[in-house]
C-alpha positions, 0 to 999 in steps of 0.5 A: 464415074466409069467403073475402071476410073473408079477402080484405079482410084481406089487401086494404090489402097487395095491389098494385094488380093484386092488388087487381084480382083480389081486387075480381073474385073478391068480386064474382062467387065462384059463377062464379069457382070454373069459371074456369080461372087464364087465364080470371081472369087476363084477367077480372081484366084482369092476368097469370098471376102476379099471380093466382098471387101473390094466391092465396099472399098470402091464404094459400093454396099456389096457384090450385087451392087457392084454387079448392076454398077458394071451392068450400067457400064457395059455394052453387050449382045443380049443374042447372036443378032446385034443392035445393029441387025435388029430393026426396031419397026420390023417386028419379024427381025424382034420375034426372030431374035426372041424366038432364038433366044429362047431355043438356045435357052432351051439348047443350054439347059439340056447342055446343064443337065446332069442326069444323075443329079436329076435321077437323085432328085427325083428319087428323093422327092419320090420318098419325100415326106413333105416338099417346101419351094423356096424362091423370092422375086420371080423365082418365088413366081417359079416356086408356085409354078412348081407347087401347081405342077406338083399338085396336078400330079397329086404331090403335095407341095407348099410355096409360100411368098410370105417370108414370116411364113417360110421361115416357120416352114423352113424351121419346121421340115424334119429328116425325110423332108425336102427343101427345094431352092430356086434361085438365078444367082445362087445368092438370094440372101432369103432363099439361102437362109430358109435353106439353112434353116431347112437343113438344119433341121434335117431335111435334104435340100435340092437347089435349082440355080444358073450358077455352079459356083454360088452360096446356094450349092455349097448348102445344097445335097443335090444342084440342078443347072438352068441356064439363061444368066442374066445381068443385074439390070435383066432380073427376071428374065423369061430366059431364065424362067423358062429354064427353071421350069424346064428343070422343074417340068423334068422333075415331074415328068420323072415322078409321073413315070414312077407311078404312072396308072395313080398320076393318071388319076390325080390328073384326071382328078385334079383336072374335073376339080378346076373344070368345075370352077368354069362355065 
């Protein structure tokens, strides 16, 4: 069933906030499908909940569910190239069309970027006792990007895919201590539980998210922007990696430059420690 026959189904049972919702996702469903639950929420002009219960009243388990059913509906441009433009035997015209998508990833970011936030970030992370990196899926791919990076610089740092093993780790951080989240949708129901675990126990939470209204800012102490959203039906899209390292990449840039003559030698370090592994 197509998604607005679905909803006017449904329409003469909704409340009046419902009804809300459901006018603004048939009016606009091609941008809907980038919004996070916040973002509609307010676009809707309703609370949280109302769109929670919109999604399961039109049959749907919850908002992500929703949100890949509005995908499947959806025609889009993935770039500025259409389908029409494209010619799937040119390999030119695809290497073009990935080529671009990647700078205006790049361009985005930069965009994002409030230097500000960044500067806290770094300076807490400089000051840091201990750094945890919470992320599942391709952000928890992202996390120990970010943990080897740390390392190579000579900052210790944990990232761990195990979610027995992050809870432990969340309920063990201490005041001093920072909890760094990664995840696209600010929504991850695991990664925002390890968050507030972290927090609760007095450590400073940074989050790394495409979406300034999400769940996951309103835990966090500091947010940092990416760019590239995605669609459900594009999860873990390299667009949007590439932006979380961008950020993660600055984040370390800006620790080397506090310090500059020891992360010098914990790069040297670091480096004759891998060098010794190859023939």
């Amino acid at each position: 069933m197509e998604m607005n026959d679905r909803i006017n189904t449904y329409y003469p049972s909704l409340t009046k906030s419902e009804q809300k919702v459901a006018l603004c996702v048939m009016k606009c469903p091609a941008d809907i499908i980038y919004f996070s639950v916040t973002e509609l929420a307010d676009f809707a002009g309703t609370g949280e909940t109302t769109v929670m219960r919109f999604c399961r009243k039109i049959g749907f388990k919850g908002y992500q569910d929703f949100r890949l059913s509005l995908a499947q509906n959806q025609t889009y441009r993935k770039s500025d190239m259409s389908e029409e433009d494209i010619d799937p035997d040119h390999e030119h015209d695809i290497t073009r069309m990935v080529y671009h998508n990647m700078l205006d990833i790049l361009h985005s970011s930069m965009g994002l970027l409030d230097r500000s936030e960044l500067s806290r970030a770094i300076s807490c992370l400089d000051q840091a006792g201990y750094v945890q990196f919470f992320g599942v899926g391709a952000s928890g791919i992202s996390a120990q990007d970010a943990k080897n990076r740390f390392l190579r610089i000579g900052r210790r740092a944990e990232a761990v895919v195990d979610g027995h093993i992050q809870s432990m780790m969340a309920v063990t951080m201490n005041p001093g201590d920072v909890a760094i989240g990664i995840s696209v949708s600010g929504s991850t129901l695991d990664t925002n539980d390890m968050l507030h675990k972290a927090k609760q126990n007095g450590a400073t939470v940074i989050a790394i998210t495409n979406y300034a209204k999400s769940p996951i800012t309103s835990i966090a102490d500091i947010v940092l922007l990416t760019a590239g959203k995605e669609a459900p039906i594009e999860g873990g899209s390299i667009g949007a990696k590439i932006s979380q390292l961008f950020v993660i990449d600055l984040i370390c840039e800006g620790l080397a430059r506090k310090h500059t003559s020891r992360t010098e030698q914990m790069k040297e370090k670091t480096a004759r420690a891998v060098i010794e592994r190859s023939y």
